[in-house]
N, C-alpha and C positions, 0 to 999 in steps of 0.2 A: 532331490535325491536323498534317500535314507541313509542317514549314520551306522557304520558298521559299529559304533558302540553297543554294548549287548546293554540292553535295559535292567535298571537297577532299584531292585527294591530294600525297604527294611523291615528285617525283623519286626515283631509285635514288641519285645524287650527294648527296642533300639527307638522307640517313640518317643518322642517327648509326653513326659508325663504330664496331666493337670495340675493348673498348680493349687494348693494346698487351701481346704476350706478355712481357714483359720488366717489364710495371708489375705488380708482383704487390698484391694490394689487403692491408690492413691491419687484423688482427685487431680484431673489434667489442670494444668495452669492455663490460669485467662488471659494470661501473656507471655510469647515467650523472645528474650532479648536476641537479634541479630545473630544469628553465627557466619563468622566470614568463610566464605569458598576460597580456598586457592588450590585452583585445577592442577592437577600435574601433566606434564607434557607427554605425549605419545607419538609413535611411530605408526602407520600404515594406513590403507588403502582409506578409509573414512576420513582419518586428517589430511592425507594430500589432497584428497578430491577435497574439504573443505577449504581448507586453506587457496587453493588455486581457487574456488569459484570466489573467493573474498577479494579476493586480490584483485580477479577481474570487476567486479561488481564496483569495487573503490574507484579501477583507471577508469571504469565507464560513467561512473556519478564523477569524477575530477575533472574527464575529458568531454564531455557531453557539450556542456555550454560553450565550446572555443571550437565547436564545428561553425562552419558559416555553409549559407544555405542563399544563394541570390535569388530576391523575390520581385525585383527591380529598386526604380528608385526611391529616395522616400518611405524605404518601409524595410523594418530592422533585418539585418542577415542572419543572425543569430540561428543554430537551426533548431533550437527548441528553446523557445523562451514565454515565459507569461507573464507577459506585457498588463500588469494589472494596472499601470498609468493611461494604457490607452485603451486598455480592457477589450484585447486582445489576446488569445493564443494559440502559437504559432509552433504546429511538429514539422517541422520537414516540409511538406510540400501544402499541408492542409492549413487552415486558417479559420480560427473562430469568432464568431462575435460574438457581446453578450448574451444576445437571444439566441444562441444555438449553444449552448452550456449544457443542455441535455446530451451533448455527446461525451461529457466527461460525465454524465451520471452513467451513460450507457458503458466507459473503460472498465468506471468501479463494480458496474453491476459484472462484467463478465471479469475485472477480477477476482470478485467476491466468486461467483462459481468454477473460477479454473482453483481459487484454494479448498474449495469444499471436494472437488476434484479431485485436487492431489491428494488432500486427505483421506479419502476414501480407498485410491489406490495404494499410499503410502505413508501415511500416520503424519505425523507433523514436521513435515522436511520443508517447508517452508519455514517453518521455524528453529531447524539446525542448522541450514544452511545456506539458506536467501535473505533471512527476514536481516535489517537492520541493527534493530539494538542488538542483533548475533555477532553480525559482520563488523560491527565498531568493537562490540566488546572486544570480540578476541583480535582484535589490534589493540585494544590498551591494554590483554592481559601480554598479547608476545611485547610489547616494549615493557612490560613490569617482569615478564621471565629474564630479558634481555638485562636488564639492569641489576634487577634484586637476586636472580638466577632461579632455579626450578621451585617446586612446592616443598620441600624441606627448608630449604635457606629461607625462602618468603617467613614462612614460619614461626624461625627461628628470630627474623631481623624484625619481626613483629612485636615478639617476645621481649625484645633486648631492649636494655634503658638508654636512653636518647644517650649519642656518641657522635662525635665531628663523622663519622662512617657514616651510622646512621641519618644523620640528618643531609649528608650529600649526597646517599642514594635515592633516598626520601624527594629530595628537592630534584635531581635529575629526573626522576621518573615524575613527576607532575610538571615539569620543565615541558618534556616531549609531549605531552598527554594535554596540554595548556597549546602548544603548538598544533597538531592536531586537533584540537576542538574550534582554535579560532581558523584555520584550515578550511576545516570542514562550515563553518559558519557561512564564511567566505563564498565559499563553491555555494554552500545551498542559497544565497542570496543572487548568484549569479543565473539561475534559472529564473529570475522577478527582474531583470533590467539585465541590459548591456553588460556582459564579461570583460573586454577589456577597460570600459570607460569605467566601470567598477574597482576595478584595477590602480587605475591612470587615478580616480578619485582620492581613493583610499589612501596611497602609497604618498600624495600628494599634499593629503590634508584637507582637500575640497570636500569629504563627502558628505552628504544631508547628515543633519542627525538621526532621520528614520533609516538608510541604511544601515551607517555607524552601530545605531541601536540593533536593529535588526541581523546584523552581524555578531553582535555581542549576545544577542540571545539564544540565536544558535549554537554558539560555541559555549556558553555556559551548561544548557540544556546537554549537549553533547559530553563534557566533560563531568554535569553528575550523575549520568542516566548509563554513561560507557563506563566512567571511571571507580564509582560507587555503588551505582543502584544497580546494576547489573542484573543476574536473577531476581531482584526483587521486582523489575517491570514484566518481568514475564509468570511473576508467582499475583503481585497483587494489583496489577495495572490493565495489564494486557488483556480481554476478554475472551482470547481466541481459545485457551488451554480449555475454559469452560463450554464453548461451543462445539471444539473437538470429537468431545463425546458422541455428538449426536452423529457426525458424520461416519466413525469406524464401525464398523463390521465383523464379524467373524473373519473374513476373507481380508480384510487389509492387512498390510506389509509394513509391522512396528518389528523395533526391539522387543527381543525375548530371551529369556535367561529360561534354559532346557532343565527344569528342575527335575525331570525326568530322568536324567545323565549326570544333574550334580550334585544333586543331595544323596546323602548328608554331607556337610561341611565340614571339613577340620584341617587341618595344618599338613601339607608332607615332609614327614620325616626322613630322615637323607636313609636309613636303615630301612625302610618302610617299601616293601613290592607294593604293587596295584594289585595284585591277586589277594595280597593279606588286606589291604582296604575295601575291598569287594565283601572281603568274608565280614567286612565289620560291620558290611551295610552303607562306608561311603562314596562316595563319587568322585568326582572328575574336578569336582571344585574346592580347591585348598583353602580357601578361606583367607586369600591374600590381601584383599580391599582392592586391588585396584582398580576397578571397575566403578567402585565409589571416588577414590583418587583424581582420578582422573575427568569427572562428570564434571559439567560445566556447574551444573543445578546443585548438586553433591544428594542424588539420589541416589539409593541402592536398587538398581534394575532387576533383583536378584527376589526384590519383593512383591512384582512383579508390575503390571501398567499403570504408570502412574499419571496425574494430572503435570506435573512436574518436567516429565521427560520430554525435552524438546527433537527427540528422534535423529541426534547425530551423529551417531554411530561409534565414539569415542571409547565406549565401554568395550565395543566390539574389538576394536585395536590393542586396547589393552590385555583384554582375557586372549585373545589368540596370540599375544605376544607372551604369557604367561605357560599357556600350552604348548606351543613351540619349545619352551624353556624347560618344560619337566618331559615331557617327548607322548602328549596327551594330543589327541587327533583335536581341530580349533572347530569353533562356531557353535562354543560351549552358549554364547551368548552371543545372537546372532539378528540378522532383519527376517521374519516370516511372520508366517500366519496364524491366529489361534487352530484354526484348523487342523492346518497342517501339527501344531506342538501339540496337540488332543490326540490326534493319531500316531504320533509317535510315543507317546506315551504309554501306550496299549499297546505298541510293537505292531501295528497296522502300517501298511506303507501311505504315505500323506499323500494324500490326491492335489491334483495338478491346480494350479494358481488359477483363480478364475478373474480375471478379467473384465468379463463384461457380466456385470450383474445390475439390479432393477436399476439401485442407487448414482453407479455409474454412466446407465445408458441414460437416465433422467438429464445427470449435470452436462456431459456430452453431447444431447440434445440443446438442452439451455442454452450452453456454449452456441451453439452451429446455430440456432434461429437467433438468439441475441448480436451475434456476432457480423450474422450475412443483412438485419434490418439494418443496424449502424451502417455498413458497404454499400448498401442500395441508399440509406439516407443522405451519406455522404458524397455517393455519384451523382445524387439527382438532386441535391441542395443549391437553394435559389444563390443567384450571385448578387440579389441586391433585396431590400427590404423597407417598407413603408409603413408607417403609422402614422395614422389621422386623427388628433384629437378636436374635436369640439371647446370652443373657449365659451365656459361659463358665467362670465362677468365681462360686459352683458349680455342676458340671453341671446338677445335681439336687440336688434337698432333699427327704428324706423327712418328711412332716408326721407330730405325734401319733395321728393318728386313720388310720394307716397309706395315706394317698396321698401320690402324688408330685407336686410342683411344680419346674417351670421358669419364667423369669425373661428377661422379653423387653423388649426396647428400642423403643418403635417414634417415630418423627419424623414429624410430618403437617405438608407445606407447603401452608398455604394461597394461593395464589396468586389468589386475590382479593381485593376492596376492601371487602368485607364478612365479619364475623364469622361461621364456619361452624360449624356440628355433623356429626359422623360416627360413625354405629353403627359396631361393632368388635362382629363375630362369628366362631364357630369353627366348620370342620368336623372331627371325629377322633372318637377312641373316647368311647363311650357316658357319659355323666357326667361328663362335664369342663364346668371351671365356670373364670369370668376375675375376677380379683381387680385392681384399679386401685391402685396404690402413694399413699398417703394419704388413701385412699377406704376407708368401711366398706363388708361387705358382699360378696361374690360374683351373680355369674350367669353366664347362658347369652351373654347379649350387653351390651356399655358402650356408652354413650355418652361421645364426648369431643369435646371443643370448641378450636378452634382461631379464632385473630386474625385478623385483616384482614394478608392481602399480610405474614403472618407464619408463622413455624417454632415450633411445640409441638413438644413431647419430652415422654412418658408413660412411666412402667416400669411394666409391667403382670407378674402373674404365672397361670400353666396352672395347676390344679388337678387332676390324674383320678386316679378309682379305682386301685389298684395292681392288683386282679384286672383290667382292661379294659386292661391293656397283655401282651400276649402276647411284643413283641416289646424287645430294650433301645434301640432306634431306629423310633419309630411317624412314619409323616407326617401333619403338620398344614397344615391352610389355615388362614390368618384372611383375613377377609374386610373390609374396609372400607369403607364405602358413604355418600355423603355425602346430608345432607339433605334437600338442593333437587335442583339439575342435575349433573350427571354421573354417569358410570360408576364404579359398584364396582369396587374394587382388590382382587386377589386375590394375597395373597404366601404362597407353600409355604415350610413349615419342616419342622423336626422336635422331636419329645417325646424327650427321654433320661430313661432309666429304666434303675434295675438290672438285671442279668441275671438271665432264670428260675432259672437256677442258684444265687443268693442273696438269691431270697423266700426 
């Protein structure tokens, strides 16, 4: 919908002049030292929606791992856990083994397109308001506003020389922020083993030192990365601000500062109409800062898209809390489209949000065919798995009774929750027989028996005739066929046998 503000130009007089051939400008610095952000707080619709999705996103990462999920017995309840000791992982109802790990390339591959997605639609709101080191920060920045008080006082107690004051707000606020990191350690180790025996260990003094460790490094990590480094993992760490670019469009939905409506800049004066500001050539925008105040990044959105701007909407809260205030119509600085700020510019009315465009309908597709292979893979994935290796030391063994034997390895994953059997048969040359390694007895076909939601390992040995190999490299199949449901495994090897040349 178009702004009933009447579009505002300046005068030719009112331009900023060139500046001066004689001022020659001043080589940029090869380094420039830290400057600290301290956000100041806001009111409306960008911060509550932010703050509520924090909030949930915390109970959901806190509360996650103390769901239980019964999968029978013998096999962890946990309802998401990644079992990297027994190198399993388990969502809810699903369950992976090592060899099916391609479904967690399949998660990343479609999160990676639902963020190019969002971005496409909506500028980098995974990163105002989903991503992590967002959702930690701004809980270490609300317990430093909580303690130290808003971005003035911060400031100021910044400023001030060490004081019994100082140093116990100082010390409380890295109190809490030290509580929270090892917190958070905590939680995020309990998605890798057991939540409450994590617990029960810890509180106890039993636990490994790889936990212990691995607790302490989360919570380090966590408290320099939320407590310190803050913008600087999203200015010089994070890759995504860079990749960004490629995804926006004319049609995507960033922040934009209406320079249309606000320039020129300058102060209002309590004596000052809006009609004599018009005549002077300025706008709608006083020139107040907050909009920089209040930036988590501490950019001025006002310069316009920057690599910077994590798209949360904060600046918006502020300028429209400033309009309200001098009794200026709000969304001086607001979420649209370049499109749309192009056409209003020129007093055009902005044509309608477009939605489905080339870049859109691509990631959208992506989505839906990446999405529906994992569903059909995950429906129709075997419940048990075999691998047959051949032992190479020694090739062969010529038995007394003049045959030759080979020596095979095979590993059967049961991946149910029930104890299985599986025939073990061969197809090859005529009179070969299967010998079971601590088993009496030969035949044509075994039986071997595998655990519940467990890994057997069987060394079996090939028996055949030395005449019924013609060649010193014969192929064999074995066959493996389970007892109940599913499909026989069929894995091709080979028989080694000496050469005709030295029968």
């Amino acid at each position: 919908m178009q702004s009933d503000v009447p579009h505002i130009t300046r005068r030719p007089d009112q331009l900023a002049r060139p500046p001066s051939p004689q001022a020659a400008p001043e080589p940029a610095a090869a380094y420039a030292s830290h400057r600290k952000i301290h956000p100041k707080s806001v009111r409306g619709r960008y911060r509550h929606l932010k703050t509520g999705l924090g909030w949930a996103l915390l109970a959901l990462f806190a509360l996650l791992p103390w769901l239980r999920w019964d999968r029978g017995q013998g096999v962890p309840d946990q309802a998401v856990l990644f079992d990297l000791g027994s190198q399993r992982f388990y969502i809810f109802a699903v369950e992976l083994w090592p060899q099916q790990i391609y479904y967690m390339t399949g998660v990343m591959i479609l999160a990676a397109i639902g963020l190019f997605l969002a971005t496409a639609l909506g500028g980098r709101v995974w990163c105002g308001f989903s991503c992590p080191q967002t959702v930690w920060t701004d809980l270490f920045v609300w317990v430093e506003r909580k303690v130290e008080g808003d971005r003035g006082a911060r400031i100021r107690l910044d400023q001030r020389p060490w004081t019994a004051g100082w140093v116990a707000k100082k010390a409380v606020k890295h109190a809490f922020w030290l509580g929270i990191s090892l917190l958070t350690g905590f939680v995020g180790i309990t998605y890798l083993t057991d939540a409450p025996t994590l617990a029960a260990d810890l509180l106890g003094f039993r636990a490994s030192a790889l936990a212990t460790g691995s607790v302490l490094f989360v919570a380090v990590s966590t408290y320099l990365m939320a407590g310190f480094m803050r913008e600087q993992m999203c200015f010089y760490v994070c890759p995504w601000p860079r990749i960004q670019a490629a995804m926006l469009d004319e049609d995507s939905v960033v922040v934009t500062y209406q320079e249309w409506r606000g320039e020129g800049r300058a102060p209002l004066r309590k004596s000052e109409s809006w009609d004599t500001r018009r005549d002077q050539g300025l706008g709608d925008c006083i020139d107040c800062g907050q909009c920089v105040q209040v930036c988590p990044t501490g950019i001025d959105i006002r310069n316009g898209i920057q690599m910077e701007c994590i798209s949360c909407g904060l600046c918006v809260d502020a300028c429209n809390d400033v309009m309200a205030r001098i009794g200026r119509p709000g969304d001086l600085i607001r979420f649209d489209t370049l499109t749309a700020q192009a056409a209003k510019a020129t007093g055009t009315p902005a044509p309608r949000y477009r939605l489905l465009r080339p870049r859109t309908i691509v990631y959208g597709l992506m989505l839906v065919v990446v999405g529906g292979a994992m569903a059909i893979g995950l429906a129709l994935r075997p419940n048990s798995d075999i691998s047959i290796l051949r032992d190479r030391a020694p090739l062969f063994v010529t038995l007394s009774d003049g045959r030759v034997q080979n020596a095979y390895t095979i590993k059967i994953s049961n991946m149910t929750l029930a104890e299985r059997t599986y025939r073990l048969t061969l197809a090859g040359p005529a009179g070969a027989r299967i010998a079971v390694a601590g088993q009496d007895g030969e035949a044509t076909e075994v039986l071997l028996s595998a655990r519940a939601d467990a890994v057997e390992t069987y060394r079996i040995q090939v028996r055949i005739p030395r005449d019924a190999l013609s060649e010193p490299s014969t192929p064999l199949t074995l066959t493996m066929a389970p007892d109940t449901s599913g499909s026989p495994v069929n894995q091709a090897t080979v028989f080694l046998a000496p050469s005709p040349a030295d029968h």
